[in-house]
C-alpha positions in Angstrom: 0.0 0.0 0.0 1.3 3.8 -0.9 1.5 5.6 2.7 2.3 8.7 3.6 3.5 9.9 7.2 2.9 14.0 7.7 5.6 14.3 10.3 9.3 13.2 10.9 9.8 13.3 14.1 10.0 10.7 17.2 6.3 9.5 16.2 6.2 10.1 12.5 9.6 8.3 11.9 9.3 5.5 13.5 5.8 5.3 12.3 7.3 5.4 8.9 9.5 2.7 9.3 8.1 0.5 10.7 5.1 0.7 8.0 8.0 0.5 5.5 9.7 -2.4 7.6 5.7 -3.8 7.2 6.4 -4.2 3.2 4.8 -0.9 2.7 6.1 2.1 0.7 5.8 5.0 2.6 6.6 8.9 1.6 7.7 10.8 5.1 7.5 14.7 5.3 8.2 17.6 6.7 9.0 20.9 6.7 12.5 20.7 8.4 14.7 20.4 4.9 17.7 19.9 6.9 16.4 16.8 8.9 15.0 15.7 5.8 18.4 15.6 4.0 20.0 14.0 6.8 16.9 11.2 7.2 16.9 10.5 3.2 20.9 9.2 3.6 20.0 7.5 6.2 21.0 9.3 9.4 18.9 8.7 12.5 19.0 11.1 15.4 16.9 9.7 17.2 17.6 6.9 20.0 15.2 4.2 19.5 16.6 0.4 19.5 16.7 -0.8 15.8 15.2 2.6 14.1 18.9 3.4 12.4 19.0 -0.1 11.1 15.1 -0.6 10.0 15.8 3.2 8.6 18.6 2.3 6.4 17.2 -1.2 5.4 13.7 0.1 3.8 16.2 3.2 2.3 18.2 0.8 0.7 15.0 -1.3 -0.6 13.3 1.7 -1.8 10.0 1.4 0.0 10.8 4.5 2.4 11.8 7.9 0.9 11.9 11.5 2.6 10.4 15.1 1.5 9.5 18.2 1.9 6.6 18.6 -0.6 4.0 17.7 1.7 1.1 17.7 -1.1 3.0 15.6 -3.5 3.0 12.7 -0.8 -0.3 13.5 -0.3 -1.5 13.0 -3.9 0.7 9.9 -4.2 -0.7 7.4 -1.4 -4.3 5.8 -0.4 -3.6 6.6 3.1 -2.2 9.9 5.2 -0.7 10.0 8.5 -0.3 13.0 10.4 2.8 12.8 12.8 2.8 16.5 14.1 3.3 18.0 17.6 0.4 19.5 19.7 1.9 20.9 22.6 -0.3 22.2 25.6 -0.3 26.3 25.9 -0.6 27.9 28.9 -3.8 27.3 29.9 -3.7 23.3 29.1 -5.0 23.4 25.7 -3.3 21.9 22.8 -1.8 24.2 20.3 -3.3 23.2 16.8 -1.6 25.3 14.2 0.8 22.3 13.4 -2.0 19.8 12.7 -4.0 22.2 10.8 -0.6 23.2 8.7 -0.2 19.7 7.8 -3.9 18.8 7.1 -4.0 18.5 3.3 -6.6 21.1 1.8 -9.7 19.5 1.3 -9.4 19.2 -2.6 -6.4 17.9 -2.3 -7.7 15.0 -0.2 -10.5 14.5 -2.8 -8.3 14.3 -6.1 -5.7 11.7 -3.7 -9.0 9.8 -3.2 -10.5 10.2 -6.5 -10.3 6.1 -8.2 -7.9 6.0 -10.7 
C-alpha cells in the first residue's frame, strides 16, 4: 500500500519505518529540509533500538523515501498519516496550528482519493 507519514519526528519516523519495515512504501515529510536531508541518507537522530537499522534497510530497498513537498505525498498514497506535535499552551490546551498546517486542503484529499 502507498502511505504517507505528515511528520518526521520521534512518532512520524518511526511510524514510517516500521510501516516500510511492514512491506509498505511509505513517503515521510516535513517541513524541516535539513532533517529531511539528513533522514533520506539514512542518518537517525533519534535513540530508539533498531530505528537506524530498519531506517537504512527500507532506504536501501526503496519502500521509504523522505520530503519536503507535503502535497505531492499527499496525492501519491491511499492513506495519510499525520505525525505532528500539539503541545499544551498555557492554559492546558493543545496548540493546533501544526495539525492544521499539515492537514492537506480538502481538494487535495478529494483528487488523492479520486479512483484511478
Amino acid at each position: 500500500m502507498d502511505l504517507s507519514v505528515i511528520g518526521a519526528g520521534y512518532v512520524g519516523l518511526a511510524t514510517s519505518a516500521i510501516l516500510a519495515d511492514l512491506g509498505h512504501h511509505v513517503i515521510c515529510a516535513d517541513t524541516d529540509a535539513h532533517k529531511i536531508e539528513h533522514l533520506a541518507v539514512g542518518n537517525c537522530a533519534i535513540h530508539e533500538p533498531t530505528l537506524p537499522e530498519m531506517l537504512r534497510c527500507n532506504l536501501a530497498a526503496g519502500r521509504l523515501i523522505f520530503t519536503t513537498d507535503t502535497p505531492a505525498a499527499v496525492r501519491s498514497s491511499e492513506v495519510v498519516f499525520i505525525a505532528v506535535g500539539t503541545p499544551l499552551d498555557s492554559n492546558g490546551r493543545p496548540d493546533l496550528r501544526q495539525l492544521r498546517a499539515a492537514a492537506p486542503p480538502r481538494q487535495q484529499r478529494q483528487t488523492a482519493a479520486a479512483p484511478h
